[in-house]
N, C-alpha and C positions, 0 to 999 in steps of 0.2 A: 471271823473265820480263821482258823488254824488247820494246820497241817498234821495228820497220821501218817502211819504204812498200814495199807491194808493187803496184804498177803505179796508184801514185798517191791509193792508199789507206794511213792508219795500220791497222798489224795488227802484234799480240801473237804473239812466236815462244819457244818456251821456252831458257834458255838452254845452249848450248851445241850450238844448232840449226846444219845447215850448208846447201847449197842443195837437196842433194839429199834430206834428213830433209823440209825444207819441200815438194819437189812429191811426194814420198809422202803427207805430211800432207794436203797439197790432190788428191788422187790423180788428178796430172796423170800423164800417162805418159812416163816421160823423152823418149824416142826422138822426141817429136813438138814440140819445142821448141827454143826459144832462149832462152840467159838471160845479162841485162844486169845487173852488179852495180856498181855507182856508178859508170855511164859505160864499162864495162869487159866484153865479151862475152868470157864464159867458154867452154873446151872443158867437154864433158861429162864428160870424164875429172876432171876439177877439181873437179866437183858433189861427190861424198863426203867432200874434205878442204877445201872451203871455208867457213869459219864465219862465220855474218850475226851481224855485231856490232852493237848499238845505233842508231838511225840510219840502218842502211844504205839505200840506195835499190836494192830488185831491181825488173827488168821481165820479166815472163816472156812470150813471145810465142808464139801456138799457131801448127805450120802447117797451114796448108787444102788438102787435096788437092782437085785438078778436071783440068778437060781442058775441049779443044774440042770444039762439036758442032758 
């Protein structure tokens, strides 16, 4: 186990974790996100073979759906 920031928090990811194992773990749902990995917005397609190495800085941002009334 090593240590990330995930949206400016330290948090513990086991190793060998990659971006898409970690928003399972947080059972974020992919489809509704964006994610920043040390400065560096990833496609989704990337999530499964990108491995969070020690350090790394992710941002995960959710999106909001709305409209006008």
């Amino acid at each position: 186990m090593y240590e990330i920031v995930l949206n400016g928090e330290t948090r513990g990811v086991a190793e060998g974790s990659t971006v898409l194992s970690l928003l399972n773990e947080l059972g974020i749902p992919a489809e509704r996100v964006a994610v920043e990995l040390d400065r560096v917005i990833l496609k989704p397609a990337a999530w499964g073979e990108t491995p969070l190495e020690p350090g790394a800085r992710l941002e995960i941002v959710h999106f909001v759906g709305g409209g006008l009334r």
